[in-house]
C-alpha positions in Angstrom: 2.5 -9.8 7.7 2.0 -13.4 8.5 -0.9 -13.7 10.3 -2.7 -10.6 10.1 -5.7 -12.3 7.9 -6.3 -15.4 9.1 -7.9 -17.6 9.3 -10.4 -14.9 10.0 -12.4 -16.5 12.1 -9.8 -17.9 14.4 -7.1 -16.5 16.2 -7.5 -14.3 19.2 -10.4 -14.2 21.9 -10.0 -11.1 24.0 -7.4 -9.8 26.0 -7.1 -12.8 28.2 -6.3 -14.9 24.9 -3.7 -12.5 24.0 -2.1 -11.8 27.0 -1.7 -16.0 27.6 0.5 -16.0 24.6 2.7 -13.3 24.5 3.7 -14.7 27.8 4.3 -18.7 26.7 6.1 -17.3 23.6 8.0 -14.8 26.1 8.3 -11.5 24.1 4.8 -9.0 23.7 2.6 -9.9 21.2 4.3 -13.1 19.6 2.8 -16.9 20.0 4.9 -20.0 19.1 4.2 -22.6 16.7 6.2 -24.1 13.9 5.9 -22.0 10.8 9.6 -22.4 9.0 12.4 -24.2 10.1 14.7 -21.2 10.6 11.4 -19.1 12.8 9.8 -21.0 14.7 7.1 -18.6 15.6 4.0 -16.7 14.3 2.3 -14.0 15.4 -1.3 -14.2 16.8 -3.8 -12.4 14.3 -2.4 -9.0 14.3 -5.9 -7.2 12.9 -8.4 -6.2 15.2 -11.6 -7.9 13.5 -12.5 -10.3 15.5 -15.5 -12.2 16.8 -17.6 -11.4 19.8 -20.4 -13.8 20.5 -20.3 -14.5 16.8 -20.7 -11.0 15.4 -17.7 -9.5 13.6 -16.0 -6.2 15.0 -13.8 -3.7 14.3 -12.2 -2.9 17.5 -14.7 -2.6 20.1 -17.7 -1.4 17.7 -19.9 -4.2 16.1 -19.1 -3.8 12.8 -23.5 -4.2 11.7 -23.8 -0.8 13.9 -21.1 0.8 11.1 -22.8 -0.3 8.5 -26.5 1.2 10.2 -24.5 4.2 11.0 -22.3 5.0 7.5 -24.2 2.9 5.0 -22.8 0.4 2.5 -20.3 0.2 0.8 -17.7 1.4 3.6 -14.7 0.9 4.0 -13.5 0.7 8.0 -10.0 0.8 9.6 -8.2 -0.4 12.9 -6.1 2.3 14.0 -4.8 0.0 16.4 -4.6 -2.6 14.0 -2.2 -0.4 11.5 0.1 1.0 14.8 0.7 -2.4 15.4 1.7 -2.9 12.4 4.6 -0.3 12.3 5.8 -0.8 15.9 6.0 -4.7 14.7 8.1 -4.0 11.6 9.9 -1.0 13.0 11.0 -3.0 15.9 12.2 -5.9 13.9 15.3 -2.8 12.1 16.2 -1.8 15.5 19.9 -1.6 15.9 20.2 0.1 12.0 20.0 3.1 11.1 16.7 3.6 9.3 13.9 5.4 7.6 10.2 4.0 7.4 8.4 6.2 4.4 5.4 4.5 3.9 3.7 3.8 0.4 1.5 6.3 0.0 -0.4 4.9 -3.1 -1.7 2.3 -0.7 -4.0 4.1 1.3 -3.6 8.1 0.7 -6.7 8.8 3.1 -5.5 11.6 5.0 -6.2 10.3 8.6 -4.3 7.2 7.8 -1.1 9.6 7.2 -1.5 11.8 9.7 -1.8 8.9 12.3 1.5 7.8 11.0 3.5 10.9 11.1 2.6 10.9 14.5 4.7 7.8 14.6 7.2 8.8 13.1 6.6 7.5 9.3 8.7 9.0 6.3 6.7 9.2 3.2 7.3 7.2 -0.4 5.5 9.6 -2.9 4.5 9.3 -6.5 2.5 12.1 -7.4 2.6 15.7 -6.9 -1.3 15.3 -5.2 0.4 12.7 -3.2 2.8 15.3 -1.9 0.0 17.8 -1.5 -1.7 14.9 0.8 1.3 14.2 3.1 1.7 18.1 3.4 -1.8 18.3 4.7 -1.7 15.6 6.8 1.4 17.0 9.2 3.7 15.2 7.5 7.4 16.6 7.1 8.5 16.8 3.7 12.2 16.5 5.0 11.5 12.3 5.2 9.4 12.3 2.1 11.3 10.1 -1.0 10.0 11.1 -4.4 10.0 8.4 -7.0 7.8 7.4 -10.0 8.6 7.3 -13.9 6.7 10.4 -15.2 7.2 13.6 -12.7 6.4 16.9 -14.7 7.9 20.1 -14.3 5.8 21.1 -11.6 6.1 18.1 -9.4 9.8 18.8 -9.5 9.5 22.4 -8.3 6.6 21.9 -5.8 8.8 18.9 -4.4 12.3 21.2 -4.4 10.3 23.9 -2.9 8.8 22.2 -0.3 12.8 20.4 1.0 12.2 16.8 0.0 14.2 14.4 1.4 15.3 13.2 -2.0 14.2 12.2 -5.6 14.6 8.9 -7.1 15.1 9.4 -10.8 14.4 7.1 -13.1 15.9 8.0 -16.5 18.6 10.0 -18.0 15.8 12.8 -19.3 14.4 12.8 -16.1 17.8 13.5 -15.0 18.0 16.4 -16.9 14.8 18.0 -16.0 15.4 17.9 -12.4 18.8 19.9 -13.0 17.1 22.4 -15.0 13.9 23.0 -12.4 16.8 23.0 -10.1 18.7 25.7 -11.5 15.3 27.5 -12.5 14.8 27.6 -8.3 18.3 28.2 -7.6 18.6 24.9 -5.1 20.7 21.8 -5.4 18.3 18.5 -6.1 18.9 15.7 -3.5 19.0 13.0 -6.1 19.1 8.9 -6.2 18.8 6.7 -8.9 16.5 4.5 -9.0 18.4 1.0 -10.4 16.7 -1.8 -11.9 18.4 -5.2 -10.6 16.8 -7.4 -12.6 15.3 -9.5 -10.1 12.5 -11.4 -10.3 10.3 -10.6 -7.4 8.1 -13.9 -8.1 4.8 -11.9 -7.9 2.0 -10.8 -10.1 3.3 -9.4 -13.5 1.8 -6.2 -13.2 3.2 -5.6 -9.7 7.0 -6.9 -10.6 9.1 -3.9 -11.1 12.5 -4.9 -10.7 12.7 -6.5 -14.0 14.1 -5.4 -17.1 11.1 -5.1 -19.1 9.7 -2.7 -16.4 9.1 0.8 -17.4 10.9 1.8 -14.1 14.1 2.6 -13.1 17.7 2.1 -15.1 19.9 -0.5 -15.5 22.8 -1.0 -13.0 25.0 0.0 -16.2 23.3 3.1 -17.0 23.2 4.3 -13.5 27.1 4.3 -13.2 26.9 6.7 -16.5 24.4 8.9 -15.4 25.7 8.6 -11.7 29.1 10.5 -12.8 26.6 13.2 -14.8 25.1 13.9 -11.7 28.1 14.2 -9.6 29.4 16.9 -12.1 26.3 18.9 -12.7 26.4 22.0 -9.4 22.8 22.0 -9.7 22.3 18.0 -8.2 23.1 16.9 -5.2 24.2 12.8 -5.2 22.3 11.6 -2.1 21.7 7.6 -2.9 21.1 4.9 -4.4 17.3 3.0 -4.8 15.1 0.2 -6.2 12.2 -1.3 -5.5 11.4 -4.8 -7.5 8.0 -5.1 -6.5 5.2 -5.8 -4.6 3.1 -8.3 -2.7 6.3 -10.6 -2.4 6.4 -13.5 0.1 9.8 -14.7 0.1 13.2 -12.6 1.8 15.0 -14.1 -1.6 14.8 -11.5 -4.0 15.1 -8.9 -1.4 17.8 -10.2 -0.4 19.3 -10.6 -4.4 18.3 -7.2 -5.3 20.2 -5.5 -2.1 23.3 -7.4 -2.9 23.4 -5.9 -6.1 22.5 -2.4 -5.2 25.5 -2.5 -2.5 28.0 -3.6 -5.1 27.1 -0.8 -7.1 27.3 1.8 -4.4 30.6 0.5 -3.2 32.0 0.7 -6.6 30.5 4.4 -6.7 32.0 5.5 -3.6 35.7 4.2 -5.0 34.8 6.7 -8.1 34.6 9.1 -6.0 31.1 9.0 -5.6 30.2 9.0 -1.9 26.3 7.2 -1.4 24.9 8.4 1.7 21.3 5.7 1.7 20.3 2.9 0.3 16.7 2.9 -0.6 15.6 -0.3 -0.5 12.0 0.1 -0.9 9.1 -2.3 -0.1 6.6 -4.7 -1.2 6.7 -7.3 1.7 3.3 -9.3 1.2 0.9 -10.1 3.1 -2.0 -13.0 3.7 -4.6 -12.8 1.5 -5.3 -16.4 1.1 -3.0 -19.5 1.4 0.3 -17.1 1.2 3.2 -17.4 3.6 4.6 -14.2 3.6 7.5 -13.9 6.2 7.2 -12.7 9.6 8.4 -9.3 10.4 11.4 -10.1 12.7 11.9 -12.4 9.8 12.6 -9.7 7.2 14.0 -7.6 9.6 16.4 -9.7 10.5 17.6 -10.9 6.9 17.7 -7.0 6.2 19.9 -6.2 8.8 22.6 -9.2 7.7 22.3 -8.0 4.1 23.1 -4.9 5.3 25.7 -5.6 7.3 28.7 -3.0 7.3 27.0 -0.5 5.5 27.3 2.9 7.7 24.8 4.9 5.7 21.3 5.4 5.9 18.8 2.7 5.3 15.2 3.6 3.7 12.6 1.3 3.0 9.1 2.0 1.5 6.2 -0.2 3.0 2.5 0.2 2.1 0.6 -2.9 2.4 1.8 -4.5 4.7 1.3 -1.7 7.4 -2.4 -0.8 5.8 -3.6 -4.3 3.9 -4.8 -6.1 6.9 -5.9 -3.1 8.8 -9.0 -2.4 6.8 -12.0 -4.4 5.7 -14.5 -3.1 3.1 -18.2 -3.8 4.6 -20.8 -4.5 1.4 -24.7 -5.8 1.8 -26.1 -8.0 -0.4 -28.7 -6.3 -2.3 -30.0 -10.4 -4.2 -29.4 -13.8 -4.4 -29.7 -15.2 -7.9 -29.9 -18.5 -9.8 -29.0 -18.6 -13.7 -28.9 -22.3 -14.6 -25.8 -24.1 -12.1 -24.8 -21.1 -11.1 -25.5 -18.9 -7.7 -24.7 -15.4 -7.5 -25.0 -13.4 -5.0 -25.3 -9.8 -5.8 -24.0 -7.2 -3.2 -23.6 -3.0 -3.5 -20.2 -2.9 -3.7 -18.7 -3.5 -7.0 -15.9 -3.1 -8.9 -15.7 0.5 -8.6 -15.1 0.0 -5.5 -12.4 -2.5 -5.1 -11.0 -3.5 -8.1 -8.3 -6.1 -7.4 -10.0 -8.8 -7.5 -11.4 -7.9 -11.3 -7.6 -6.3 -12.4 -5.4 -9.2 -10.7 -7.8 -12.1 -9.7 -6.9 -11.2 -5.9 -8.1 -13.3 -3.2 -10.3 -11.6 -0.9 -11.6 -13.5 2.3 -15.3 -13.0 2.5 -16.9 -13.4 5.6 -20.3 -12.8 7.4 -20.7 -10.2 9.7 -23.8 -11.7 11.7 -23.9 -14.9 13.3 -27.1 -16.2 12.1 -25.7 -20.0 10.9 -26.6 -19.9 7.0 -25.7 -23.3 4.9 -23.0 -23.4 3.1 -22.7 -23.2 -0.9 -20.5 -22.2 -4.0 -21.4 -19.0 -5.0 -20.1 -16.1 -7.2 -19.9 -12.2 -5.2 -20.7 -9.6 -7.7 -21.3 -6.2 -7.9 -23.9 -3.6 -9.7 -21.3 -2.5 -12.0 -22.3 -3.4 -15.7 -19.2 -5.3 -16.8 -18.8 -9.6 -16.6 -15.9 -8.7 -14.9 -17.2 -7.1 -11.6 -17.1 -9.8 -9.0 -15.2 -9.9 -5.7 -14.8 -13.9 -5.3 -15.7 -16.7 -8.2 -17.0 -20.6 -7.1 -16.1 -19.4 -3.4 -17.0 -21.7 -1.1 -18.7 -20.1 1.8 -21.7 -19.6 4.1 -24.9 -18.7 1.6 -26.2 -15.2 2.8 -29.5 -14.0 2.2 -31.2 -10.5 0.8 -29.9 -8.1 3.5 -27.1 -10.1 5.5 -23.8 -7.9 5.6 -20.2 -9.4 4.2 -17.1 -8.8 5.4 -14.6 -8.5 2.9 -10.7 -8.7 4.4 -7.7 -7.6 3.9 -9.3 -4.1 2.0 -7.1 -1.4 3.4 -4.3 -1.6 1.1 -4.8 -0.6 -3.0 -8.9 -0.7 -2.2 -10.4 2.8 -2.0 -7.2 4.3 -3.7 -8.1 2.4 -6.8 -11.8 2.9 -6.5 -13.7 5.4 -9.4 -16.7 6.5 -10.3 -17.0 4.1 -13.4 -20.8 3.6 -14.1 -21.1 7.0 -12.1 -21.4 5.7 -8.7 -20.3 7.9 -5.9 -17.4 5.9 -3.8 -17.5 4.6 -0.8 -17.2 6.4 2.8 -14.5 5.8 4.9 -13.9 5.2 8.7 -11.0 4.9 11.3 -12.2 3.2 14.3 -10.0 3.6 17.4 -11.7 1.2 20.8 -15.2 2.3 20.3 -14.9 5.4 19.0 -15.5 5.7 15.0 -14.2 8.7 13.0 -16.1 9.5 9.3 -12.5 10.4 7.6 -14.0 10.5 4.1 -17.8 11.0 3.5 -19.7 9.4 1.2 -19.6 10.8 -2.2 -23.0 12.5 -3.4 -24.7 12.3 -7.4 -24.1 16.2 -6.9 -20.4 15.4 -6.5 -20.5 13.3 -9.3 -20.9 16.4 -12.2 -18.9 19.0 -9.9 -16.5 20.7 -12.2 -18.8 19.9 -15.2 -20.9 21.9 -17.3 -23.2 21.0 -20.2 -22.8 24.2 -22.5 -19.9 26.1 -21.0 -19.1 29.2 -23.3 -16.2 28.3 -26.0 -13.1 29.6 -26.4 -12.0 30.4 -30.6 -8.5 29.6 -31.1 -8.2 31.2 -35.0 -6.0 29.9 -37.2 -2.5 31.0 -37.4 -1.2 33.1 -39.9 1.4 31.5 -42.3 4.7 34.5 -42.6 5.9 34.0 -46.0 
């Protein structure tokens, strides 16, 4: 969302700051200032790490007294930060009929969930384990959409068993094996396709989906053939049509492309005969990382709700970062400072283990002190303990030069951070923390060497599989 990251160090001061703006700008939580010429407005810093008296926070709770309290590396969330978030992006679909199923994959934690199917959130799974989380976490499987390219026989039947809202298949085969796990339960499968439109979602390459290279999803031609399979097999149940093109996108273009071409497609179904009840329009509105301009909720919304206009069905729409991106922060302490010839690095105990986008995409991630001892500024490289050139959370980053011991701050961690972490060079991952005002929950501990080799064991007893007899 524009304005959730930054400038990190700027935005608002207290209540009193806040409270001043929503009222010159006239509607709660919305400041104007010229952004693009069609919104004319911004939003003040919608995260809730901010500064007080120079020390960084999460909330109410200095964010050095985490840090003493959890150790490092730890990953921290605003809870009011991320309900912010959703009332902010749920307000701006008002007046449509619509379904919020957030991205699972981009923060799974189960606190995270369960505060959002307490407001209401659907669920966009991907994995049967996914499932399994949203299950456990209160969530009702009756607003959960099932997509991803490789869902095994199981999946299927533990998602049909549990009353899914619907599955969004994503090849002919897969087609095929939902009808026979269907039949095999004895239940119709709520089914969508999930159509490739071909857009270009102008993003990173290995976050573009809506292209027709991707591995997901079939083409708009396809999906009319296997579309008249499905409405003739007794054991499906025709409930949409879905795409998703992408993530991390900061322009309304290609949404607005790719739901144009989905529309066409269910109109000409619905004159075969072929009545779509949703449109699955999934996510992957960016956020502010760095020098992005993402657009602003009401933005989106707004641009949604035109492209949408006439449609009496259902709407669904999948969002993961930009409800959870900007809501977390991954807290690391540097461990050295280092000089090898020109070059300074700074060596911290997080690594890329940890958070791995900035080693698997060259993310930006804003990197901050938490203290506010004044420390001189200098070009430094942030790496980790992890035994690989390419660990490193910023390269030639201009920024204040912290000593043996200072704490960083590294934004805009709560979306695709701990989810992708591992245990690569067996280091136990991080803890995790929802703070809410000044009270701080421990909603994953800190993973243990014991916990490490749990499940192993060095000289199991062996199993003989003999060799099988040839007949004939």
């Amino acid at each position: 969302m524009r304005g959730e990251g930054g400038p990190p160090s700027g935005g608002l001061r207290g209540r009193r700051a806040g409270a001043r703006r929503d009222r010159i700008a006239g509607r709660p939580g919305i400041a104007r200032r010229p952004l693009r010429p069609r919104l004319r407005r911004e939003l003040p810093p919608m995260n809730h790490f901010q500064r007080r008296d120079g020390a960084l926070h999460a909330e109410a709770i200095p964010l050095d007294r985490l840090a003493h309290a959890y150790g490092t590396p730890l990953y921290v969330y605003s809870a009011a930060t991320l309900r912010r978030h959703w009332k902010v992006l749920d307000r701006s679909l008002s007046g449509l009929r619509h379904l919020v199923c957030y991205a699972t994959k981009a923060n799974a934690n189960l606190a995270i969930l369960d505060l959002l199917a307490r407001m209401g959130a659907g669920f966009d799974i991907v994995s049967g384990g996914e499932l399994y989380r949203v299950r456990k976490a209160g969530g009702d499987p009756r607003r959960v959409v099932y997509s991803g390219v490789g869902k095994t026989d199981e999946e299927i039947a533990f998602a049909l068993s549990l009353g899914v809202k619907c599955l969004n298949v994503e090849s002919g085969p897969e087609l095929a094996r939902v009808s026979v796990v269907a039949r095999r339960l004895g239940v119709r499968a709520p089914v969508a396709l999930r159509v490739n439109p071909d857009v270009d979602p102008r993003t990173h390459p290995y976050i573009a989906t809506g292209l027709k290279k991707s591995k997901f999803g079939v083409s708009v031609e396809d999906a009319r053939r296997l579309y008249q399979l499905a409405a003739g097999d007794p054991a499906l149940d025709v409930r949409g049509v879905a795409c998703h093109i992408g993530s991390q996108i900061t322009t309304v273009v290609p949404f607005l492309d790719a739901i144009a071409r989905v529309r066409r497609l269910a109109a000409d179904l619905g004159r075969a005969g072929i009545p779509i009840r949703h449109l699955d329009i999934g996510g992957g509105l960016g956020i502010q990382y760095d020098d992005e301009n993402p657009p602003h909720p009401d933005e989106y919304g707004a641009a949604v709700k035109r492209a949408m206009k006439g449609w009496r069905g259902e709407v669904i729409l999948e969002p993961g970062r930009v409800l959870v991106g900007n809501a977390g922060i991954l807290l690391t302490r540097v461990l050295y400072v280092k000089t090898s010839g020109r070059k300074r690095f700074v060596v911290v105990d997080a690594g890329m283990n940890d958070l791995i986008r900035p080693s698997l995409y060259e993310a930006h991630h804003h990197i901050e002190p938490v203290g506010a001892e004044p420390r001189p500024e200098g070009t430094v490289d942030v790496v980790g303990p992890v035994c690989e050139s390419s660990d490193f959370l910023a390269q030639g980053r201009k920024m204040p030069v912290p000593e043996a011991g200072d704490l960083l701050c590294v934004r805009s961690a709560g979306a695709y951070g701990f989810a992708m972490s591992s245990n690569y060079n067996t280091r136990p991952r991080a803890a995790e923390v929802l703070v809410e005002g000044d009270v701080a929950r421990l909603v994953r501990r800190r993973e243990t060497w014991p916990d490490l080799v749990r499940g192993e064991r060095a000289r199991p007893p062996g199993r003989r599989f003999p060799a099988r007899r040839r007949i004939g």
